[in-house]
C-alpha atoms as an extended CHARMM CRD file, in Angstrom:
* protein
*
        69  EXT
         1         1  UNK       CA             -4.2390000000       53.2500000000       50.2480000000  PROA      1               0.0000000000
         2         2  UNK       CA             -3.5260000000       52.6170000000       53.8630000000  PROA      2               0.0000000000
         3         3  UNK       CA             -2.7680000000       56.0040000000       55.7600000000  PROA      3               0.0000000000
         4         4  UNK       CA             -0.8390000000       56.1030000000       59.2750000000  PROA      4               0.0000000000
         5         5  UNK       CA             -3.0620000000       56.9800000000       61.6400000000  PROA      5               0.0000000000
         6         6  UNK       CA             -1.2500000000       59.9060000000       63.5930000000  PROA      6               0.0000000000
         7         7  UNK       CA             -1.2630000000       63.0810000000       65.6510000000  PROA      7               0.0000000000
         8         8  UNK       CA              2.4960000000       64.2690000000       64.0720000000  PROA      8               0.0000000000
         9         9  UNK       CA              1.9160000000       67.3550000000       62.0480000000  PROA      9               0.0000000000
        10        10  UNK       CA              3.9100000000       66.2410000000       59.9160000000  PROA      10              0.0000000000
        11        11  UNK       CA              2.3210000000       62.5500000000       59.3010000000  PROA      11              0.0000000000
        12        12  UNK       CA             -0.9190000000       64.3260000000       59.1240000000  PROA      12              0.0000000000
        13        13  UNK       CA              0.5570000000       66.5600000000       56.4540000000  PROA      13              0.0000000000
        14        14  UNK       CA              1.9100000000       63.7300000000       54.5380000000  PROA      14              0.0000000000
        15        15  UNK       CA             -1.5580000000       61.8700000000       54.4190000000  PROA      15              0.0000000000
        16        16  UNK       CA             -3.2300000000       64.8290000000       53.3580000000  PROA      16              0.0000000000
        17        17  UNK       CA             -0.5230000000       65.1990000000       50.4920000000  PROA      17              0.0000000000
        18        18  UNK       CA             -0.8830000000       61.4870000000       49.5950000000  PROA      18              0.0000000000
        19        19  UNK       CA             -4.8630000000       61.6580000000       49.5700000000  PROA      19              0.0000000000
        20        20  UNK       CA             -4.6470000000       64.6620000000       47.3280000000  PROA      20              0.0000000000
        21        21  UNK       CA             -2.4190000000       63.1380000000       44.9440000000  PROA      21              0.0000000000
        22        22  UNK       CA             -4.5920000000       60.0090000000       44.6780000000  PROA      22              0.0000000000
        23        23  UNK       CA             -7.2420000000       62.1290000000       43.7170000000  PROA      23              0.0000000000
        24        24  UNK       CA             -4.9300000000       63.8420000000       41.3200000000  PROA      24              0.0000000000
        25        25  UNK       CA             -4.1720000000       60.6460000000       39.6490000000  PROA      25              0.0000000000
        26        26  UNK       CA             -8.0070000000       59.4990000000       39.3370000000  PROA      26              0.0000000000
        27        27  UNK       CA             -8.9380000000       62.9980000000       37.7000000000  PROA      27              0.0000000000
        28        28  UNK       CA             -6.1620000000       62.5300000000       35.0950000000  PROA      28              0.0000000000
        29        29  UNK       CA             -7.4820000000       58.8840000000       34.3190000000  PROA      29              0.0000000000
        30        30  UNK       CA            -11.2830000000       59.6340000000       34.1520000000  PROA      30              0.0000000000
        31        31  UNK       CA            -10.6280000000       62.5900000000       32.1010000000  PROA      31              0.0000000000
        32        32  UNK       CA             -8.4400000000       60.2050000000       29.4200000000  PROA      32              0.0000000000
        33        33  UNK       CA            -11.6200000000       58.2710000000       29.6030000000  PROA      33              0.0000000000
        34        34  UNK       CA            -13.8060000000       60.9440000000       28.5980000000  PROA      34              0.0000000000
        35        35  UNK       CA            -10.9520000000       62.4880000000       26.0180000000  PROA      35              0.0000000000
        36        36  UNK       CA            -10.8330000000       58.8050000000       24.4440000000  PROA      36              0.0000000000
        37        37  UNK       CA            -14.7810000000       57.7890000000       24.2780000000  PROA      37              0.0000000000
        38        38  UNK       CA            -17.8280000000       59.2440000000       23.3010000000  PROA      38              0.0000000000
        39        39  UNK       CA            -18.3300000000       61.3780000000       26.6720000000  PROA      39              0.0000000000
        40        40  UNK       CA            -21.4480000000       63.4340000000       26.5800000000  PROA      40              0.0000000000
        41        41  UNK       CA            -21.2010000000       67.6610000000       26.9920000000  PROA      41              0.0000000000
        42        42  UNK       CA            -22.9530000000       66.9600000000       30.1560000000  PROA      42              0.0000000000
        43        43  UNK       CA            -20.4660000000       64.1680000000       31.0210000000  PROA      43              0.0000000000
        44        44  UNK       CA            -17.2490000000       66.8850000000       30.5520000000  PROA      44              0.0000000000
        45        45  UNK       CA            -20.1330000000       69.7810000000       32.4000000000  PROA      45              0.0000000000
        46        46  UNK       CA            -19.6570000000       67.4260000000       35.5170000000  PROA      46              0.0000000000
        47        47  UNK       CA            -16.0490000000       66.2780000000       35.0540000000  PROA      47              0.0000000000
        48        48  UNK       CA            -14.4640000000       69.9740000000       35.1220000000  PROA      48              0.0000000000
        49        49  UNK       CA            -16.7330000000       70.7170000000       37.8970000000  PROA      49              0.0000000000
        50        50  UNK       CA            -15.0010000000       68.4080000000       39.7780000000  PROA      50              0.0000000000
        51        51  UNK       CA            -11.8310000000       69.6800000000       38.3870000000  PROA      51              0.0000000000
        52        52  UNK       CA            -12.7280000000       72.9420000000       39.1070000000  PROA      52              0.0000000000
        53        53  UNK       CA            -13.4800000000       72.1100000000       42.9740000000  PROA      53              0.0000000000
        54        54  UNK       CA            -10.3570000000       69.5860000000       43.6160000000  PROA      54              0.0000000000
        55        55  UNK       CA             -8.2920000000       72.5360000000       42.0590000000  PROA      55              0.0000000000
        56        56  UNK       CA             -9.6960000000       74.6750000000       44.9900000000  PROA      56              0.0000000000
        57        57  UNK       CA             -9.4320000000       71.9530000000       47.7380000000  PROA      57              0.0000000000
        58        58  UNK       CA             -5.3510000000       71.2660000000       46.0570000000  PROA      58              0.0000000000
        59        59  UNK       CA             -4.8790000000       74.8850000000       46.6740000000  PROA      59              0.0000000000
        60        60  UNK       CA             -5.9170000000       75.0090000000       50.4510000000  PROA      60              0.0000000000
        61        61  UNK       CA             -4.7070000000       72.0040000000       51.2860000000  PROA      61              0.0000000000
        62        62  UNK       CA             -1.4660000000       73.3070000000       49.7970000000  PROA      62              0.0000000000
        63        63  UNK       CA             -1.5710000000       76.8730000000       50.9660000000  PROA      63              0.0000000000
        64        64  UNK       CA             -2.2400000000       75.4750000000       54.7290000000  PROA      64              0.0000000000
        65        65  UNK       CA              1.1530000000       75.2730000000       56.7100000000  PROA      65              0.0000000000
        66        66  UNK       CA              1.2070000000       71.3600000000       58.7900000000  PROA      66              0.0000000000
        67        67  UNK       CA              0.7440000000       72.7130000000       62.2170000000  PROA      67              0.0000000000
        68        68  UNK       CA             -2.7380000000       74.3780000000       61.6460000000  PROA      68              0.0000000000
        69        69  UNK       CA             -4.2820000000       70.8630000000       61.3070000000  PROA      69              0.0000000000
């Protein structure tokens, strides 16, 4: 994904949005993956992990109004 390069709150906002939602999508896929294969407990130990800290980055980035970045 190519992001606009900008100093606009508001474009900065929007690439932060669209990185976080790439990541979103990527989560959902590698965790069909492990739901439809043989994962190992320590595959799913490392896979909600992750979960775990892009659910905390998806809240700050989120909670953060455009203009503090």
């Amino acid at each position: 994904m190519q992001l606009a390069v900008s100093s606009n709150p508001a474009v900065v906002r929007a690439n932060e949005l669209a990185l976080l939602a790439d990541e979103l999508i990527e989560a959902l896929e590698e965790t069909v993956r492990l739901a439809t294969g043989a994962a190992a407990p320590v595959e799913w130990e490392v896979h909600l992990d992750y979960l775990r800290a892009m659910q905390r980055v998806g809240r700050e980035t989120l909670a953060a109004p455009a203009s503090s970045r």
